[in-house]
C-alpha positions as CSV (number, residue, x, y, z in Angstrom):
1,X,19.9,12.0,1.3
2,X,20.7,10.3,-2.0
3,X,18.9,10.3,-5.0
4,X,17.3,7.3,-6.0
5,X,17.5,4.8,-8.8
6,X,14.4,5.1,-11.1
7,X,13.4,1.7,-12.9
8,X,12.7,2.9,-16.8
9,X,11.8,0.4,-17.9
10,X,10.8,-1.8,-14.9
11,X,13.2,-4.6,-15.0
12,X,13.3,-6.5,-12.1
13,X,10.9,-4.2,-10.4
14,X,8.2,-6.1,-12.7
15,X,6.9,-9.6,-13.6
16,X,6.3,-8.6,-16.7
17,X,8.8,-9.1,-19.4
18,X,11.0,-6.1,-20.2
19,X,8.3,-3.7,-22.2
20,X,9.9,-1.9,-25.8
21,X,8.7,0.2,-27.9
22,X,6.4,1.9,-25.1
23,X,5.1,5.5,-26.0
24,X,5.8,8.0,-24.0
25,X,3.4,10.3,-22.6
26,X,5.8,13.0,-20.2
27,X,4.1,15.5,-18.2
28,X,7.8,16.8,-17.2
29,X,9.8,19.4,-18.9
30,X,13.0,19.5,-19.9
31,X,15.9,21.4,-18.0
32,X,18.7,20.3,-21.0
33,X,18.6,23.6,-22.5
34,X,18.2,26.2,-19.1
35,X,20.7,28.9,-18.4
36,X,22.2,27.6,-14.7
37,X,23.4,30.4,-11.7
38,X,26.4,28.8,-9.5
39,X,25.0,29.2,-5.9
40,X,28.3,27.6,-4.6
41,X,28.5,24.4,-3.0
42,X,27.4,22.2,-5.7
43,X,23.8,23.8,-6.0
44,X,22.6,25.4,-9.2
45,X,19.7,27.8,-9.6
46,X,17.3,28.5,-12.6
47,X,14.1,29.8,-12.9
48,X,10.5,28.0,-14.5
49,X,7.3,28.3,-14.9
50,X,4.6,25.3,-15.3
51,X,2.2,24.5,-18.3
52,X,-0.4,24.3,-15.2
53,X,-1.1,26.2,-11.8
54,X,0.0,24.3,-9.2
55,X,-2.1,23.8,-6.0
56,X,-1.1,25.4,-2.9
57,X,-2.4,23.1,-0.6
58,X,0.5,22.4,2.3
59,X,0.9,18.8,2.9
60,X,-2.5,18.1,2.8
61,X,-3.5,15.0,0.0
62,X,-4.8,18.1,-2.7
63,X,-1.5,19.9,-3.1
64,X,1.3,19.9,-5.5
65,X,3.7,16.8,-6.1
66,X,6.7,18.6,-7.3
67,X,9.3,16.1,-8.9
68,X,12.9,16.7,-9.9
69,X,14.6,13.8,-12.6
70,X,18.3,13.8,-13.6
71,X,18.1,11.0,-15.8
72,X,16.5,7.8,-14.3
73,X,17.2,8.7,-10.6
74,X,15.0,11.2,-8.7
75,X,15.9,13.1,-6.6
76,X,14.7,14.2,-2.7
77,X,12.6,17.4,-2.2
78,X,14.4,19.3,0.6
79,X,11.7,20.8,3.0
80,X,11.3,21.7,6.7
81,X,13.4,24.9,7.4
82,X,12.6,28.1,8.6
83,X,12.2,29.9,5.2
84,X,13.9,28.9,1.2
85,X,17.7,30.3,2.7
86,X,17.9,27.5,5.4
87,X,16.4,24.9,3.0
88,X,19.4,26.0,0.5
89,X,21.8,25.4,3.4
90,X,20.4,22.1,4.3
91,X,20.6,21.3,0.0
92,X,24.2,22.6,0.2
93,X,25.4,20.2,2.8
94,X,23.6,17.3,1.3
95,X,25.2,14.8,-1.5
96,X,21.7,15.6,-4.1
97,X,18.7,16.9,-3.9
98,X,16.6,20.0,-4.9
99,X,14.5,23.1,-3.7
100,X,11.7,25.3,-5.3
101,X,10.2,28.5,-4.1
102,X,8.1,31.0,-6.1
103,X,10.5,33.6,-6.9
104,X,10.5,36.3,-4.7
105,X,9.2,34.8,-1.7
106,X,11.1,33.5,1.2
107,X,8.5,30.8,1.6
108,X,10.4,27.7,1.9
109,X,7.6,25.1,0.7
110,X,5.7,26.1,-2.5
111,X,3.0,23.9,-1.2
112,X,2.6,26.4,1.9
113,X,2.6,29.6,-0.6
114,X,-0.5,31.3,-2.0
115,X,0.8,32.1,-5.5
116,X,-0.4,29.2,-8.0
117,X,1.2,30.4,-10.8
118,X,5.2,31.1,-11.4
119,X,7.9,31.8,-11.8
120,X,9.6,29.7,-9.7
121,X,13.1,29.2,-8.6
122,X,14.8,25.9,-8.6
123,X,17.6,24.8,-6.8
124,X,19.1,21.8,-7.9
125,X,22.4,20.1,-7.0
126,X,23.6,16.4,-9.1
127,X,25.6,14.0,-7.0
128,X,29.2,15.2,-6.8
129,X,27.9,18.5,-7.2
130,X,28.4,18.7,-10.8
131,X,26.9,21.3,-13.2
132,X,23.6,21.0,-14.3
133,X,24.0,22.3,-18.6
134,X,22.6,20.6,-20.8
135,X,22.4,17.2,-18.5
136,X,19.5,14.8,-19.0
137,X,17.5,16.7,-16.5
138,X,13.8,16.7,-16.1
139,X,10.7,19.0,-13.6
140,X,7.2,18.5,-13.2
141,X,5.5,20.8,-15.4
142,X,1.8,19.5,-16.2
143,X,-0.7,18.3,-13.7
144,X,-2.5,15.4,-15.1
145,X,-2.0,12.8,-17.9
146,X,-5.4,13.8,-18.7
147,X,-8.7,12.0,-18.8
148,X,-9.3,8.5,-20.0
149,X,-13.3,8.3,-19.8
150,X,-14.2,4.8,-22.0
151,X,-10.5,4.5,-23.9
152,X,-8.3,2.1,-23.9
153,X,-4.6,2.6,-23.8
154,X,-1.9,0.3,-24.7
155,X,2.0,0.1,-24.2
156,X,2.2,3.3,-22.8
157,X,4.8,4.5,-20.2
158,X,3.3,7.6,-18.1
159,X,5.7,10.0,-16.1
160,X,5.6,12.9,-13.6
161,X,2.0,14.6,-13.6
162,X,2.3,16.7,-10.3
163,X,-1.8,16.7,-9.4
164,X,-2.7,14.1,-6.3
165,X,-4.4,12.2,-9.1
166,X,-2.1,11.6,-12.4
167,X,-4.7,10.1,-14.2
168,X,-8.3,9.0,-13.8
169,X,-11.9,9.4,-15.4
170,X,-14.2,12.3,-15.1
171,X,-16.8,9.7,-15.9
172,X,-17.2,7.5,-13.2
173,X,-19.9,5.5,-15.6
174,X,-17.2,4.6,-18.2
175,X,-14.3,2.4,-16.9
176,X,-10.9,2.6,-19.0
177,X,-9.3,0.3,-20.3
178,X,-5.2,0.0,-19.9
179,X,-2.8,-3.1,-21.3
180,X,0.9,-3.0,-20.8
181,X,1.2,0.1,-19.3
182,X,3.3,2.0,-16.7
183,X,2.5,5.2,-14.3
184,X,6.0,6.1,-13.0
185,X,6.7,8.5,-10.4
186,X,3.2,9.6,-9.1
187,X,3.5,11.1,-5.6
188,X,-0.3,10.5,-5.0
189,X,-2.6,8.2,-6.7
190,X,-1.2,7.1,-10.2
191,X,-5.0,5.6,-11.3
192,X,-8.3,7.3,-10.2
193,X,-11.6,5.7,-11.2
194,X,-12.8,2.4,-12.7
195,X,-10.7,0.5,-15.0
196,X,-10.0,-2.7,-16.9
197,X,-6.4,-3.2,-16.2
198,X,-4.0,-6.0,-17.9
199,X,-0.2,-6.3,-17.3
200,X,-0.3,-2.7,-15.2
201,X,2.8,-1.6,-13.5
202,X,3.0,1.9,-11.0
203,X,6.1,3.3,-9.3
204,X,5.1,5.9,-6.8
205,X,8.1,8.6,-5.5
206,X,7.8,10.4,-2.2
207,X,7.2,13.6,-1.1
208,X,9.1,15.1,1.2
209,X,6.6,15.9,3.9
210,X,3.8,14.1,2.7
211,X,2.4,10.8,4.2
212,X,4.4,7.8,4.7
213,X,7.1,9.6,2.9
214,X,9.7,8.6,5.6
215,X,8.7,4.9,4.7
216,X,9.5,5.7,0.7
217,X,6.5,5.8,-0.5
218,X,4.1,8.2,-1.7
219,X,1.2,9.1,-0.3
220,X,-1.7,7.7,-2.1
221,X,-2.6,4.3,-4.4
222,X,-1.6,2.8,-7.1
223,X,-4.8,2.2,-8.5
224,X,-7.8,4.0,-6.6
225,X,-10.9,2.3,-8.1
226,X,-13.4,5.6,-6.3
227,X,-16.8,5.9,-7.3
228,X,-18.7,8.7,-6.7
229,X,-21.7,7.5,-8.0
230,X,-23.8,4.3,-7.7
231,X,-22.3,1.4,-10.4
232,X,-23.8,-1.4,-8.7
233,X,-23.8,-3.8,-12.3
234,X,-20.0,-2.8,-12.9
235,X,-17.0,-5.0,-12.4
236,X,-13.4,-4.1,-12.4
237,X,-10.6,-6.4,-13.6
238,X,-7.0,-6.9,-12.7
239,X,-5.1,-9.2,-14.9
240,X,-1.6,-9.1,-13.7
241,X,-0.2,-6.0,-11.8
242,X,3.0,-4.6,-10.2
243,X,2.4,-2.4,-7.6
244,X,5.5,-0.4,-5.1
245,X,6.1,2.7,-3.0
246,X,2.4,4.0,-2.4
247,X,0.5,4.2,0.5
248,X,-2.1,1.7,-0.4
249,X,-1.7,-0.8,-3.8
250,X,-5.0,-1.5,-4.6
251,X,-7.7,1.1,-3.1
252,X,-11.2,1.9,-3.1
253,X,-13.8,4.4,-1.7
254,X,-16.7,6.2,-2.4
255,X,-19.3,7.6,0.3
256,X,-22.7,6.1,1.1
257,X,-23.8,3.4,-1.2
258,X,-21.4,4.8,-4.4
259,X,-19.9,1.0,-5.1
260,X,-18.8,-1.1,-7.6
261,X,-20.2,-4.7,-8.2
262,X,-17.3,-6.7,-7.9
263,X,-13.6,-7.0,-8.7
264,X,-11.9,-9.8,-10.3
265,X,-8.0,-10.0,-10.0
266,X,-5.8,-12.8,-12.3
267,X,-2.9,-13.2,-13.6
268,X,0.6,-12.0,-11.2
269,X,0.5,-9.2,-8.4
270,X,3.3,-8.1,-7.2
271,X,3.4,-5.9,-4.2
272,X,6.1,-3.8,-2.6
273,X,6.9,-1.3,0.1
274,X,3.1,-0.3,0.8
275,X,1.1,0.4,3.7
276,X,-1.6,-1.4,2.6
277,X,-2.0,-4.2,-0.2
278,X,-5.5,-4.3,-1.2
279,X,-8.0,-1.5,0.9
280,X,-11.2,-0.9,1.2
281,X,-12.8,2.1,3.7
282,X,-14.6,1.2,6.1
283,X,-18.6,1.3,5.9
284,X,-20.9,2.0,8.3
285,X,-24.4,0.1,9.7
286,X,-26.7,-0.2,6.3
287,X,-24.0,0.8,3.8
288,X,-22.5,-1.3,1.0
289,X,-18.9,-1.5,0.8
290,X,-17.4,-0.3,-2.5
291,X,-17.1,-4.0,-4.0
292,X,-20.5,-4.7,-3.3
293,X,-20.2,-8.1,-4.1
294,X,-16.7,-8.3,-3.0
295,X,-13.1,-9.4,-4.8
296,X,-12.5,-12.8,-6.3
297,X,-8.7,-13.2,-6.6
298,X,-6.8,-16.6,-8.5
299,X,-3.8,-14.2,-9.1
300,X,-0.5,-15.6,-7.5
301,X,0.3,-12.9,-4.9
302,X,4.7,-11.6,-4.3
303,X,4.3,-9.1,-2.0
304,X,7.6,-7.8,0.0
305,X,7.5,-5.2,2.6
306,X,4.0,-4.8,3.4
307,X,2.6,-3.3,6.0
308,X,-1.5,-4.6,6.3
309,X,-2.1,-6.8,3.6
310,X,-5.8,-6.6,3.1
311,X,-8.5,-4.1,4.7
312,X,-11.9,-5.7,4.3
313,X,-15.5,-4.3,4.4
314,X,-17.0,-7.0,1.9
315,X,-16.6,-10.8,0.7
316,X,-12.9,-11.5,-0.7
317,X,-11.7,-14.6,-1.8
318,X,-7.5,-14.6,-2.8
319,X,-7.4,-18.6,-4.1
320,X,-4.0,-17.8,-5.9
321,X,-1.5,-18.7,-3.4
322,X,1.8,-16.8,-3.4
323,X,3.5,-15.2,-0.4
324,X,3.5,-12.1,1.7
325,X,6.8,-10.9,3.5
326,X,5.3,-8.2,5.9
327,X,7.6,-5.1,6.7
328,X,11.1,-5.2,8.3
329,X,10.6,-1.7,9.3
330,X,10.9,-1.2,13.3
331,X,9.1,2.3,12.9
332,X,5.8,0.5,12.1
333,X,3.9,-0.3,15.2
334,X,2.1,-3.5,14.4
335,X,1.5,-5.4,10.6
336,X,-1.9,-6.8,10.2
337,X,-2.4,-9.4,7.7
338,X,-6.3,-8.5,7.5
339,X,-8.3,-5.9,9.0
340,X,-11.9,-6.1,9.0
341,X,-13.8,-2.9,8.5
342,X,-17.4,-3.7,7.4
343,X,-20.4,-5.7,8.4
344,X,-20.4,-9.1,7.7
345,X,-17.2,-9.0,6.4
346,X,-15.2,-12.3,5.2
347,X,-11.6,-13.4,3.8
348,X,-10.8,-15.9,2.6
349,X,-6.6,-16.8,1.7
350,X,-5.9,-19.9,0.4
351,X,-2.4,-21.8,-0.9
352,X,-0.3,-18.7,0.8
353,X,2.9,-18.1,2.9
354,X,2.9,-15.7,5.1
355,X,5.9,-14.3,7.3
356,X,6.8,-11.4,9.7
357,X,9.2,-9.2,9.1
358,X,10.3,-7.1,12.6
359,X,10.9,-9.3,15.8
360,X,8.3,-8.9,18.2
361,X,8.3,-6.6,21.3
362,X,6.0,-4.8,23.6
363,X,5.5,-2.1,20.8
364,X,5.6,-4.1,18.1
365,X,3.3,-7.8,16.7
366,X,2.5,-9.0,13.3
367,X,-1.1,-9.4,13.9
368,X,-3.4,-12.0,12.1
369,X,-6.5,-10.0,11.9
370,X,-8.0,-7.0,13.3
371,X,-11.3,-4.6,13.3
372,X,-11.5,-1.5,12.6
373,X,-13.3,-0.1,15.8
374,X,-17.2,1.1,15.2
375,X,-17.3,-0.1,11.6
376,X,-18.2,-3.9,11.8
377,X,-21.3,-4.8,13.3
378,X,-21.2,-8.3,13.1
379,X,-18.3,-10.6,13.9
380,X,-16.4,-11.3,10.7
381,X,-14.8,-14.7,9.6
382,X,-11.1,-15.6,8.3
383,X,-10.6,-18.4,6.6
384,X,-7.3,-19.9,6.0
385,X,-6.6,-22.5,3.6
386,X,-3.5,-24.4,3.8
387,X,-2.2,-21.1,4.9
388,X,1.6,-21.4,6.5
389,X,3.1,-18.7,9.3
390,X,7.2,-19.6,8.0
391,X,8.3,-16.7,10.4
392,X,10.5,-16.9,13.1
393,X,8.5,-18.0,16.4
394,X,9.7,-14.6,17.7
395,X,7.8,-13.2,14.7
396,X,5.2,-15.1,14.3
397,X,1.7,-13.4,13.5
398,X,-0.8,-13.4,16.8
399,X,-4.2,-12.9,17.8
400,X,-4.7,-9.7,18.2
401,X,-4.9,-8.4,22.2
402,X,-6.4,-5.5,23.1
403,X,-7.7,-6.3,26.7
404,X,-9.1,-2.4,26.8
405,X,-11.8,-3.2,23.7
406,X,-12.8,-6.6,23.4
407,X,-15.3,-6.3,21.0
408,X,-12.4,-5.4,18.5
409,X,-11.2,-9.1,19.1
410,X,-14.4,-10.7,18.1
411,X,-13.7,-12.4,15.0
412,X,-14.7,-16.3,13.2
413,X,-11.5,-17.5,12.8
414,X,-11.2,-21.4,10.4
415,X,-8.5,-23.1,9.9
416,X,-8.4,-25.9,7.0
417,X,-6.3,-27.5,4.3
418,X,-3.3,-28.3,6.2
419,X,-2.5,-24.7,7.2
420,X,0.2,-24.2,9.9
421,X,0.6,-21.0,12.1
422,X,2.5,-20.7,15.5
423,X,1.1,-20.2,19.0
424,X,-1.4,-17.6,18.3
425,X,-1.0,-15.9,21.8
426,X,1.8,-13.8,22.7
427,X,2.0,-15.3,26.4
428,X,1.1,-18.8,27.9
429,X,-2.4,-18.2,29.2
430,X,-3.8,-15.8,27.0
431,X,-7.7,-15.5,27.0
432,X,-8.0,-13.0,24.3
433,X,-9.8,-15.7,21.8
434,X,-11.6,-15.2,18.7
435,X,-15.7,-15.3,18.5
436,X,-15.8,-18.7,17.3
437,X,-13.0,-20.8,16.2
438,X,-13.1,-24.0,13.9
439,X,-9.4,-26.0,12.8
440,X,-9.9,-28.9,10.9
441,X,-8.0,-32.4,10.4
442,X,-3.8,-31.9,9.4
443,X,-3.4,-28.4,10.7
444,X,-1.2,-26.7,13.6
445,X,-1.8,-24.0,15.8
446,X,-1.9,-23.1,19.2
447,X,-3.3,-20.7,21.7
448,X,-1.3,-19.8,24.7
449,X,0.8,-22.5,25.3
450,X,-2.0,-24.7,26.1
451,X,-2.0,-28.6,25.2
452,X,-5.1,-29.8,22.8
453,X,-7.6,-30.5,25.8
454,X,-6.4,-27.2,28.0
455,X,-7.1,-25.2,25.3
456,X,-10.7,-26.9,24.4
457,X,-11.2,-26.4,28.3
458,X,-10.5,-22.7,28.0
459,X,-12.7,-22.6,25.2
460,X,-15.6,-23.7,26.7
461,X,-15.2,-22.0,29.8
462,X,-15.1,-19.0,28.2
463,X,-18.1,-19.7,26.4
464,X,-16.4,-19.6,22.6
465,X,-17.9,-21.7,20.2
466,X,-15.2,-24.0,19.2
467,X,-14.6,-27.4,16.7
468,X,-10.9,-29.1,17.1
469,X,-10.1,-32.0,14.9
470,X,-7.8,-34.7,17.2
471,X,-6.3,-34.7,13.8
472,X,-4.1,-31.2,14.4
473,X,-0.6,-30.5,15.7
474,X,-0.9,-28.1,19.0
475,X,2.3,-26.4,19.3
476,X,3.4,-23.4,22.2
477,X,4.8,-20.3,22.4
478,X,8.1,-21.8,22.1
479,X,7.2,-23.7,18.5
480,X,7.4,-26.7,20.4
481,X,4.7,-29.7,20.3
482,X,2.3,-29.9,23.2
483,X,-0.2,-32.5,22.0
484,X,0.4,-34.4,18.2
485,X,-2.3,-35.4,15.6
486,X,-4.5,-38.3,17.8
487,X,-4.9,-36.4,21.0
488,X,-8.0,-36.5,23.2
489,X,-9.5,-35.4,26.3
């Protein structure tokens, strides 16, 4: 495969005007000055060691994220074969790309190899196989950025620690503080802890062989607010952030009651290419979720490419606005703009588009909200507030169906402030209804192809607690209208 670009600075990648002057802390080494064996067909070879032990941990989240740079592009990890020969022959045949072994062994993943320590042999070849001297050409070398217990940084550009976490606390009492600064290239989480965070931007890079790294991404958050200890008075800020190619963009877990009070988001997010947008494990009977008093959001939302937008254990409120593109990417089974994984959980989305990315099919829906099976206890409640669906109709998000389980359907669902979604059922007759459903004067929805009084009839029959304003556009499967604002029984 091709290398890929690597935004440094962010440019366009960022809302955030283009950053100067931005000190550089580099946990790579340089490969300017290494002496380079010809292997033949375009692939060099020279031998390293790294300022830290490495973790040998397979492809399991505590391993080694080993990164090759040749100037801003990265370049792929070539894993997978039989032993280091056939991963040379796969390197040899592609246009760029790299492989690293402890010398000496024939193991063909350094991840998979006991040894922690070097030397190592990398294999490197540049796109059009040319030679390696004295290039702008960079390797992983240290771990961690370090710790940042109570500091605050500012203007700082941060670049290829190999550890799953490239920076974090190791005081989970002391949040840092960050302003105008960048984590680029993390493989796993670029943040770990609690933090004050203004203006932040983080690339990740994927692993070969790591999770989600088919999708581009790498395998971990952004930021990953843990706590492994009880900070039930502590909030977290986010005041403008730009968040693409990780796993999750804004995550959070502890275990048991280890939470954090609250988190307040402002300014601009910008999401792209993630699995998740902002996540949250899922909490048990009894438990707090991490936000124990949940998120309060008036930061505009861009977010391209995602895959579930928000995963919800506690009270969240985005009032921003913005939009969210979900993914394009026919590999994913289903997008989920929320799913609920706590008791009494509640989301609020107000002043937002939303659109679906991937037509739908048998395998594939763009799903409006969801449970997380046997970790919500009671029914949970979406609120959308002048929310609008602009997808296609064959792409428009549903309500989710899942005949086998239908306690994983049971959800509050409100509709207010003009919002305007599609038919929420993915054929005429559908029965698969929420727990309770109120739509209030100027919206439009519908729910299997039903006119206004069919679907209040359904309702009732099926004993769902229901409020319809006459004042609401009912629309079917097909977009078209079935019953305009004024309708009655």
């Amino acid at each position: 495969m091709p290398s890929r670009p690597f935004p440094s600075p962010l440019g366009s990648l960022s809302p955030f005007p283009r950053r100067l002057g931005l000190a550089l802390l580099d946990a790579r080494q340089s490969l300017a000055s290494a002496t380079w064996v010809n292997e033949g067909n375009g692939v060099f070879s020279t031998q390293i060691n790294l300022a830290d032990p490495h973790t040998p941990g397979g492809t399991g989240s505590n391993t080694t994220y080993f990164g090759v740079w040749h100037g801003s592009e990265f370049l792929d990890w070539i894993v997978g074969g039989a032993d280091i020969a056939a991963n040379l022959s796969t390197l040899a045949a592609e246009e760029a790309g790299f492989a690293v072994n402890v010398s000496g062994s024939t193991e063909q993943d350094i991840r998979s190899d006991a040894s922690t320590t070097g030397p190592f042999d990398l294999f490197v070849k540049l796109p059009g196989g040319g030679d390696p001297t004295g290039q702008a050409l960079f390797c992983s070398d240290k771990a961690s950025h370090g710790f940042f217990n109570g500091q605050t940084v500012r203007k700082a550009r941060m670049i290829g620690a190999f550890s799953k976490d490239s920076l974090g606390v190791s005081d989970y009492g002391d949040p840092a503080t960050f302003v105008d600064c960048e984590v680029i290239g993390a493989g796993g989480h670029a943040w770990v802890g609690p933090a004050l965070l203004t203006r932040h931007a983080a690339i990740g890079e994927p692993r070969s062989g790591m999770f989600d790294a088919a999708h581009g991404r790498a395998s971990g958050a952004a930021v990953n607010f843990y706590s492994p200890q009880f900070n039930s008075d502590m909030g977290l800020t986010i005041d403008g952030l730009t968040a693409k190619n990780f796993a999750k963009a804004v995550y959070a877990h502890g275990s048991g009651n280890q939470c954090y009070r609250k988190v307040f988001v402002s300014g601009l997010v910008t999401i792209d290419n993630c699995r998740s947008g902002f996540d949250e494990d899922a909490v048990g009977a009894g438990l707090l979720p991490v936000y124990s008093a949940g998120i309060l959001s008036d930061a505009e939302l861009r977010v391209t490419a995602i895959d579930n937008m928000f995963k919800c254990a506690g009270v969240w409120e985005f009032l921003g606005g913005g939009r969210i593109d979900t993914t394009a990417n026919p590999v994913t089974n289903t997008t989920n703009l929320v799913t609920f994984a706590g008791a009494n959980s509640h989301l609020t989305l107000k002043d937002t588009v939303i659109a679906g990315g991937a037509a739908n099919s048998l395998s594939y829906k763009n799903q409006l909200c969801v449970r997380s099976t046997g970790s919500v206890f009671n029914a949970p409640t979406l609120v959308l507030d002048n929310v609008r669906d602009e997808s296609d109709n064959d792409k428009r998000f549903l309500w989710v169906r899942w005949p086998s389980d239908v306690t994983v359907e049971q959800s509050h669902l409100v509709l207010k402030g003009g919002t305007v979604l599609k038919d929420l059922a993915d054929q005429a007759g559908r029965t698969n209804f929420p727990a309770s459903i109120t739509v209030e004067a100027g919206c439009t929805f519908g729910f299997g192809n039903r006119t206004g009084p069919e679907l209040e009839a359904a309702l009732t029959a099926a004993g769902v607690p229901h409020y319809i304003s006459r004042d609401t556009t009912i629309v079917g499967v097909d977009g078209l209208v079935l019953s305009a604002p004024g309708w009655s029984h």
